[in-house]
C-alpha positions in Angstrom: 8.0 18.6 -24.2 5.8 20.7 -21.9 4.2 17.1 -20.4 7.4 15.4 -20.2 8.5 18.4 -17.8 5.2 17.9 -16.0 5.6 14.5 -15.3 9.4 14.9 -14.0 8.4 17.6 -11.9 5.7 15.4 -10.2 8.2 13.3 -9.0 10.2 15.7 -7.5 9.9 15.0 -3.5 11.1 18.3 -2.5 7.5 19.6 -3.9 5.0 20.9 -1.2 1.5 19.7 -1.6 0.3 23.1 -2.7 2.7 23.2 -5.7 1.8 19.6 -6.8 -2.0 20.6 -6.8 -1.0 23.9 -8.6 0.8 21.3 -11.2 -2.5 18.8 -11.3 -4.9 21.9 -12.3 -2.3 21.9 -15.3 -4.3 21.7 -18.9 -1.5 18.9 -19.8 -1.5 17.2 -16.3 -4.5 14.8 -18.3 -1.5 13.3 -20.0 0.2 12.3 -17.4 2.4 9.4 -17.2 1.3 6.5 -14.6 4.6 6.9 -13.0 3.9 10.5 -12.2 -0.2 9.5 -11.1 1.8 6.9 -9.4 3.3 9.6 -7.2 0.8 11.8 -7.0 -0.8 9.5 -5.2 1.4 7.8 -3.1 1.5 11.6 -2.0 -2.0 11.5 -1.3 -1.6 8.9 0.8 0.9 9.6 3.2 -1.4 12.6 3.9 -2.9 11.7 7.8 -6.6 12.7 6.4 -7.5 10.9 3.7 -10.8 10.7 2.1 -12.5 7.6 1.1 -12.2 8.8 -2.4 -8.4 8.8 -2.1 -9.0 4.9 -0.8 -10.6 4.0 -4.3 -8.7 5.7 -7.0 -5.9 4.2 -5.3 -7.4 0.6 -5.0 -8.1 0.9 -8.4 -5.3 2.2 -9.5 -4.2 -1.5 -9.6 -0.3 -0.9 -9.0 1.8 -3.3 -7.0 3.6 0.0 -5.1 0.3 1.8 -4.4 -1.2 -1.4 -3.1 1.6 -1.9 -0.9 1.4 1.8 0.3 -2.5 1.2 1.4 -1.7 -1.9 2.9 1.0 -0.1 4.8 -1.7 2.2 6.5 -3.4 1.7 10.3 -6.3 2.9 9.4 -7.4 1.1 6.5 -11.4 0.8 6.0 -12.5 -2.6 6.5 -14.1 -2.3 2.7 -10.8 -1.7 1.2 -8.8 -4.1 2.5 -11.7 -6.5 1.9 -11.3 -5.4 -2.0 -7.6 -5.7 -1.9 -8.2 -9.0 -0.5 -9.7 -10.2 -3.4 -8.7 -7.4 -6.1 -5.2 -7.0 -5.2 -2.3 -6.2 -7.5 -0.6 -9.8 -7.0 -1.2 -12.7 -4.6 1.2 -11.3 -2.2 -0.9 -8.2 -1.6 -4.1 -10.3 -1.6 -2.6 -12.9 1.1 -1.4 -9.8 2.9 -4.9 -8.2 3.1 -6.5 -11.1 4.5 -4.5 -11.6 7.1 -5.1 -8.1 8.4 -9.2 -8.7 8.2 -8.3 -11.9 9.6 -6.3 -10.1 12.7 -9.0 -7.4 12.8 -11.7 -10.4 13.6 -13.9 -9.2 10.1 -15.2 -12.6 8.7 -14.8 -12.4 5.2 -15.5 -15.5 3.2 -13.6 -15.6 -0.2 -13.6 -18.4 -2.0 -11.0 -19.5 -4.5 -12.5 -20.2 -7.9 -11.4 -23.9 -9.3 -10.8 -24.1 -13.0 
């Protein structure tokens, strides 16, 4: 019961960053539903300084939405999009990622595998 209230509470928007960070120090935030880590760091992300450690727990988060959100940002490290470009959640994102290293004038060879 206790995590289930946890995770709904997470995805409250009317939070303020202080309260979800008093929620993550939680003993039963290690339970928490991906739909809640989902939100918590899509929250993390929308943030104006965020670290490079942010960048990787959310390109390896592997969610479609969380992709799209890192994507979505200006200042995206060439070495993530590079990883999205080839890691990405669906082709979409992938296609998507290239295009910006391509825009950005970072030569990036990828090649496709052939079965």
């Amino acid at each position: 019961m206790a995590t289930a209230a946890l995770n709904d509470l997470l995805q409250h928007r009317l939070l303020t960053d202080s309260q979800v960070e008093l929620v993550q120090r939680h003993p039963l935030s290690v339970n928490l539903t991906r739909a809640a880590q989902r939100q918590v760091l899509l929250r993390l992300l929308r943030k104006p300084a965020t670290t490079q450690e942010t960048l990787g727990r959310c390109l390896e988060e592997g969610e479609c939405v969380v992709h799209e959100a890192l994507l979505l940002r200006g200042d995206l490290p060439g070495g993530i999009c590079a990883a999205l470009a080839t890691r990405g959640f669906n082709q979409s994102i992938r296609n998507r990622a290239k295009q910006q290293l391509q825009r950005r004038g970072t030569i990036v060879w990828l090649r496709k595998f052939t079965p």
